[in-house]
DSSP file (Angstrom, degrees, kcal/mol; ACC not computed):
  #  RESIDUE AA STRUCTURE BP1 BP2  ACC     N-H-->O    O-->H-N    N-H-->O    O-->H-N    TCO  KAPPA ALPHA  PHI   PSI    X-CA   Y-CA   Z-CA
    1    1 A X     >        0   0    0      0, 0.0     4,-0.8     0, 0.0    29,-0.0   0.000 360.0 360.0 360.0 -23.0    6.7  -18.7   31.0
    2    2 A X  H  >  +     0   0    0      1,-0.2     4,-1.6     2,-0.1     5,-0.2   0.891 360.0  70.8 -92.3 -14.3    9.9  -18.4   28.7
    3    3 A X  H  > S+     0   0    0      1,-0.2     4,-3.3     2,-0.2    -1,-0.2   0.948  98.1  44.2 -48.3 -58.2    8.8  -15.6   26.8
    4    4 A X  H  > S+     0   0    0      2,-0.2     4,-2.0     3,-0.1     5,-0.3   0.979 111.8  57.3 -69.5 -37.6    9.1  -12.9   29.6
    5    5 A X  H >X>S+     0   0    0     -4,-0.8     3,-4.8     1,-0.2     4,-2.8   0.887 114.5  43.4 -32.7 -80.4   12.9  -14.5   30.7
    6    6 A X  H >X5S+     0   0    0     -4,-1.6     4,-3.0     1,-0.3     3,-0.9   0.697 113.6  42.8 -36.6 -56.2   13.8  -13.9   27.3
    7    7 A X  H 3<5S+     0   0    0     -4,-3.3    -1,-0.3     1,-0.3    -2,-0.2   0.318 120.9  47.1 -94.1   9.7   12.3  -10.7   27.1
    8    8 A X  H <<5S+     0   0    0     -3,-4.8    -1,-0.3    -4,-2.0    -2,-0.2   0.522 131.5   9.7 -70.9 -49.9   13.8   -9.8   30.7
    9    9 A X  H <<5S+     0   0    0     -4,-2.8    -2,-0.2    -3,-0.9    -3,-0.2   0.199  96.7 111.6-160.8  31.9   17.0  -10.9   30.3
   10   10 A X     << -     0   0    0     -4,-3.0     2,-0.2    -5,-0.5    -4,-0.0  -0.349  64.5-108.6 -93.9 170.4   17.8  -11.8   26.9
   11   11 A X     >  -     0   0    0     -2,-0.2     4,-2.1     1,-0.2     5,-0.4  -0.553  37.9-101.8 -97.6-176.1   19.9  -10.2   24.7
   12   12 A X  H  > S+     0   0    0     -2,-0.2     4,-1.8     1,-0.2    -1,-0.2   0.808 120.9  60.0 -80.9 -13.6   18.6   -8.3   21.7
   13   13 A X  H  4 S+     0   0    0      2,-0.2     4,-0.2     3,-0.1    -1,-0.2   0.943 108.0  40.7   5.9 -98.4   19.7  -11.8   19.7
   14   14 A X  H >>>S+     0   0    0      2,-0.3     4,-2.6     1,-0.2     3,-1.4   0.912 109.9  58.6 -51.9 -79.3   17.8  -13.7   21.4
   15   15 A X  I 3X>S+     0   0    0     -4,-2.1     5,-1.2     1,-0.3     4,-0.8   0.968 112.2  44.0 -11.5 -83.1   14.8  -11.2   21.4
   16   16 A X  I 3<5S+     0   0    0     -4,-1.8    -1,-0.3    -5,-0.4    -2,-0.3   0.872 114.5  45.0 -70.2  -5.5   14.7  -11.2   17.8
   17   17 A X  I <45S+     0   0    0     -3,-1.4     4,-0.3    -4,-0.2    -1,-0.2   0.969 129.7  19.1 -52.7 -56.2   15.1  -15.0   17.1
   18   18 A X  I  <5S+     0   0    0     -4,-2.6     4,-0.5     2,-0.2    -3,-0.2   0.673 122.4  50.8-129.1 -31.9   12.7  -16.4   19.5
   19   19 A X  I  <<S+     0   0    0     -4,-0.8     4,-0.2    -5,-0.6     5,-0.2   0.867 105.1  60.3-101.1 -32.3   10.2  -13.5   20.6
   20   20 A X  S >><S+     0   0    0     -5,-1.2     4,-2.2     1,-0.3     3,-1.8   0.966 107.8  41.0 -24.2 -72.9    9.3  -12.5   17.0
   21   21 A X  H 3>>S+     0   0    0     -4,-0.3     5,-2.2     1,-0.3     4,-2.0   0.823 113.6  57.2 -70.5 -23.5    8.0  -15.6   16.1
   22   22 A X  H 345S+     0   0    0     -4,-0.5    -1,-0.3     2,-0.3    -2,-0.2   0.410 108.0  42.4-107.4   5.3    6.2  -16.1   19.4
   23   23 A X  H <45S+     0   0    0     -3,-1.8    -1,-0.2    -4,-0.2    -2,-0.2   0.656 109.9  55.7-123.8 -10.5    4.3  -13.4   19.5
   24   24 A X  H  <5S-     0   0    0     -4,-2.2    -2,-0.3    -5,-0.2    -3,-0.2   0.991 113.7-120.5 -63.0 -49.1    3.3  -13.7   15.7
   25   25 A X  T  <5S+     0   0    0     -4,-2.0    -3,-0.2    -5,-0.2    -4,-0.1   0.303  83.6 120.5  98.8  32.8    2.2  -17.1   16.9
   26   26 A X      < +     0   0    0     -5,-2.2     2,-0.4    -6,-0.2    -4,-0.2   0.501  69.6  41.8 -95.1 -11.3    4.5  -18.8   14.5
   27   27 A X  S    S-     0   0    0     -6,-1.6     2,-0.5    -7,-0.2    -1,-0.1  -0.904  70.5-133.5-145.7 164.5    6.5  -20.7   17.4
   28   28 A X        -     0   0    0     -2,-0.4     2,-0.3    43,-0.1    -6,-0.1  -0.842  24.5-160.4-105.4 146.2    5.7  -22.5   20.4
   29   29 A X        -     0   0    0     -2,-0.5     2,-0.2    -7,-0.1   -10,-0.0  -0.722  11.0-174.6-122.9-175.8    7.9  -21.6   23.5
   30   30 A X        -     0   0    0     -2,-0.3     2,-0.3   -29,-0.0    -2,-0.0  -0.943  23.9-148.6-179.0 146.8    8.5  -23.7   27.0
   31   31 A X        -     0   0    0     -2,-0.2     2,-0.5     2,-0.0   -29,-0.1  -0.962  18.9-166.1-118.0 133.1    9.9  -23.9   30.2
   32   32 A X        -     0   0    0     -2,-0.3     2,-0.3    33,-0.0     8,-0.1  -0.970   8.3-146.5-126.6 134.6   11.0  -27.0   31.4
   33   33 A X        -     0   0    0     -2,-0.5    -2,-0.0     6,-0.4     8,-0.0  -0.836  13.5-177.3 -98.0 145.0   11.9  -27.8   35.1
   34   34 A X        +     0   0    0     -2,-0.3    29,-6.2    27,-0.1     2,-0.1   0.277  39.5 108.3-128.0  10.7   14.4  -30.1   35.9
   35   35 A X     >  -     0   0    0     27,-0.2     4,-0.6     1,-0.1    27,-0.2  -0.436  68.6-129.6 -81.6 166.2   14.9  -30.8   39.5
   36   36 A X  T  4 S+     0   0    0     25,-0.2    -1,-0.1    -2,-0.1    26,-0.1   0.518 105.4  29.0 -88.2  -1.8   13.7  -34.1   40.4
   37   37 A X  T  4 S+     0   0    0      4,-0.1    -1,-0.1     2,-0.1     4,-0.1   0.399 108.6  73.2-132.1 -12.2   11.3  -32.5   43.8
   38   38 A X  T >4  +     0   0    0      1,-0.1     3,-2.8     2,-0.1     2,-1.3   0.945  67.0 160.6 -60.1 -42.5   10.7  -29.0   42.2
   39   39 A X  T 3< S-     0   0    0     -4,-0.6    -6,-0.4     1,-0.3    -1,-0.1  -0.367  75.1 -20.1  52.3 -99.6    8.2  -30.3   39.7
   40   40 A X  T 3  S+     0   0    0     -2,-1.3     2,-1.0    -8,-0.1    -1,-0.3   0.338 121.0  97.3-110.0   0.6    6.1  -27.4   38.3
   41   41 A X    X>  +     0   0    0     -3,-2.8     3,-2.4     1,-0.2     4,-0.7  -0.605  49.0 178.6-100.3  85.1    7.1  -25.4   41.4
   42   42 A X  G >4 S+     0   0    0     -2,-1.0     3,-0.6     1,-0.3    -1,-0.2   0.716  82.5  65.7 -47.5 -33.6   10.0  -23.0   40.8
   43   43 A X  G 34 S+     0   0    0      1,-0.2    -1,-0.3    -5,-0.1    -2,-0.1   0.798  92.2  60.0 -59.3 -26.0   10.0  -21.9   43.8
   44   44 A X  G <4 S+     0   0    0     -3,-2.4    -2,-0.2    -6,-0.2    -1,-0.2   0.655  75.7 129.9 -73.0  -6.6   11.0  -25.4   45.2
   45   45 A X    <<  +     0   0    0     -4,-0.7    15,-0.0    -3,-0.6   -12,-0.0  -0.170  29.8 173.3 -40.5 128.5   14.3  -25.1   43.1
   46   46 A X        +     0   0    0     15,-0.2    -1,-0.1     2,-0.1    13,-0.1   0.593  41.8 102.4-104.1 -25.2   17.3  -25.9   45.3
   47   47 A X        -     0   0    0     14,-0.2    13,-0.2    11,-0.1     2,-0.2  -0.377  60.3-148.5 -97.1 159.0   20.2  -26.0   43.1
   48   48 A X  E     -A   59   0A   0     11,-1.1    11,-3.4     9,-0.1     2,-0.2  -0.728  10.5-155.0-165.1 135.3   22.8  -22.2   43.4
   49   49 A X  E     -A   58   0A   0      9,-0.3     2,-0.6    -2,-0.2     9,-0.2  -0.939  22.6-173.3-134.1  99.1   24.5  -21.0   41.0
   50   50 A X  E     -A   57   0A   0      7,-1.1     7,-0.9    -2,-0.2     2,-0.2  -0.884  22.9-121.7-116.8 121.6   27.6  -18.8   42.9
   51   51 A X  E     +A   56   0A   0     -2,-0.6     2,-0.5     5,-0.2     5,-0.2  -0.344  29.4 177.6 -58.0 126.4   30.2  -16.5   41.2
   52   52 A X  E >   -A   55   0A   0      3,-0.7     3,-1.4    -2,-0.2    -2,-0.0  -0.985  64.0 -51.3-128.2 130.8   33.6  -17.4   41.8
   53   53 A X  T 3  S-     0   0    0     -2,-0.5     3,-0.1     1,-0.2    -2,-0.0  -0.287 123.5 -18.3  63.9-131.5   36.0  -15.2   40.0
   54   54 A X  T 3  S+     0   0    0     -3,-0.1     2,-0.3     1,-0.1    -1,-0.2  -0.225 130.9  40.6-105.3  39.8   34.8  -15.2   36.4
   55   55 A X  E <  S-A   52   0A   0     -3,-1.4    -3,-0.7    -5,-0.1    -1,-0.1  -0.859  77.2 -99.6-169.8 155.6   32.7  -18.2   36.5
   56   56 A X  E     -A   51   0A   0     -2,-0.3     2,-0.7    -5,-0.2    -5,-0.2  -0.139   6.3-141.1 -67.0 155.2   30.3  -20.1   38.4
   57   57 A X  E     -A   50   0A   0     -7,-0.9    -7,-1.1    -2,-0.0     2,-0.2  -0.897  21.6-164.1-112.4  97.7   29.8  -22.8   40.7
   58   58 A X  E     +A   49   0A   0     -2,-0.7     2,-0.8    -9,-0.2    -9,-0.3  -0.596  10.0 177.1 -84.3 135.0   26.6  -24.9   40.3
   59   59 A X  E     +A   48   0A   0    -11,-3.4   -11,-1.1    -2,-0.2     2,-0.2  -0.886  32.4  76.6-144.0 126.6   25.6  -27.0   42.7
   60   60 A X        -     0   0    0     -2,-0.8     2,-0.3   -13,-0.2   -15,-0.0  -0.975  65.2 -80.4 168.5-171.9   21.8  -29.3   42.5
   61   61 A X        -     0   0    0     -2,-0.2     2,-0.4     2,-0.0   -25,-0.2  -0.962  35.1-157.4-131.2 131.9   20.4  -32.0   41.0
   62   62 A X        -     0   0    0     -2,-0.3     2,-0.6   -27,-0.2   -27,-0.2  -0.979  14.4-157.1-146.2 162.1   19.0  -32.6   38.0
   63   63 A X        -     0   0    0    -29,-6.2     2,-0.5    -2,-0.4    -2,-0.0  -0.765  24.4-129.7-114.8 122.7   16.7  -34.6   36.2
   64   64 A X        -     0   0    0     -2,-0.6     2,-0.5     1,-0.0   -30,-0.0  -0.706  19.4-149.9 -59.5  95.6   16.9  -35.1   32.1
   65   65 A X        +     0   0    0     -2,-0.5     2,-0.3   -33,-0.0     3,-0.2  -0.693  26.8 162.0-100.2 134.8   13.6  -34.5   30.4
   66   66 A X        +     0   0    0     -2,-0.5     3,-0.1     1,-0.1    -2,-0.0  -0.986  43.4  43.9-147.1 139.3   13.0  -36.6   27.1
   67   67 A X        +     0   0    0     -2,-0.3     2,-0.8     1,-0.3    -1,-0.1   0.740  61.1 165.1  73.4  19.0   10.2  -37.8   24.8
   68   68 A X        -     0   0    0     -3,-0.2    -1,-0.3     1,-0.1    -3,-0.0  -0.842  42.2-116.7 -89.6 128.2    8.6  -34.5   24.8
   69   69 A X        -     0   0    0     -2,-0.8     2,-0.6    -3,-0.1    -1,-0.1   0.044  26.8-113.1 -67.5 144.6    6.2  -34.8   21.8
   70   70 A X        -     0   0    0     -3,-0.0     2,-0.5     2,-0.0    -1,-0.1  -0.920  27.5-128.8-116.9 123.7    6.8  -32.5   19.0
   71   71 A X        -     0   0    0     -2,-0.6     2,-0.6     2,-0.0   -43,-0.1  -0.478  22.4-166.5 -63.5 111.0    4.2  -30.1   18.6
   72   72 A X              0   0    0     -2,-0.5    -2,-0.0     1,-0.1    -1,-0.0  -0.897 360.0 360.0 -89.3  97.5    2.7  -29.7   15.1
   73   73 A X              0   0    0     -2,-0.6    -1,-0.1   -47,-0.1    -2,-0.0   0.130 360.0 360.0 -78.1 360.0    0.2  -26.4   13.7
């Protein structure tokens, strides 16, 4: 699931850091959701992100994910 963001709406950076390697298979990618009622569901996301001016106003809840195992090949 992060692969296509990036390759959606990343910049050409990003593209070449992170989508290079992940489609050689040389890196592992991830999405993590972080609301505490969303779960795996993205659709369930509540928390809005609104332009004001030249920056945003965020407004949700989130939940800190930690102790995620590091994957080894």
């Amino acid at each position: 699931m992060a692969t296509p963001a990036i390759d959606a709406f990343g910049s050409e950076y990003l593209k070449d850091k992170y989508l290079r390697g992940a489609i050689a298979g040389d890196m592992v990618s991830a999405i993590a959701v972080t609301e505490p009622d969303a779960g795996s569901d993205v659709f369930a996301i509540k928390t809005k992100a609104v332009k004001n001016g030249d920056h945003y106003i965020i407004n949700g809840s989130k939940t800190y994910i930690t102790m995620v195992p590091r994957l080894t090949f």
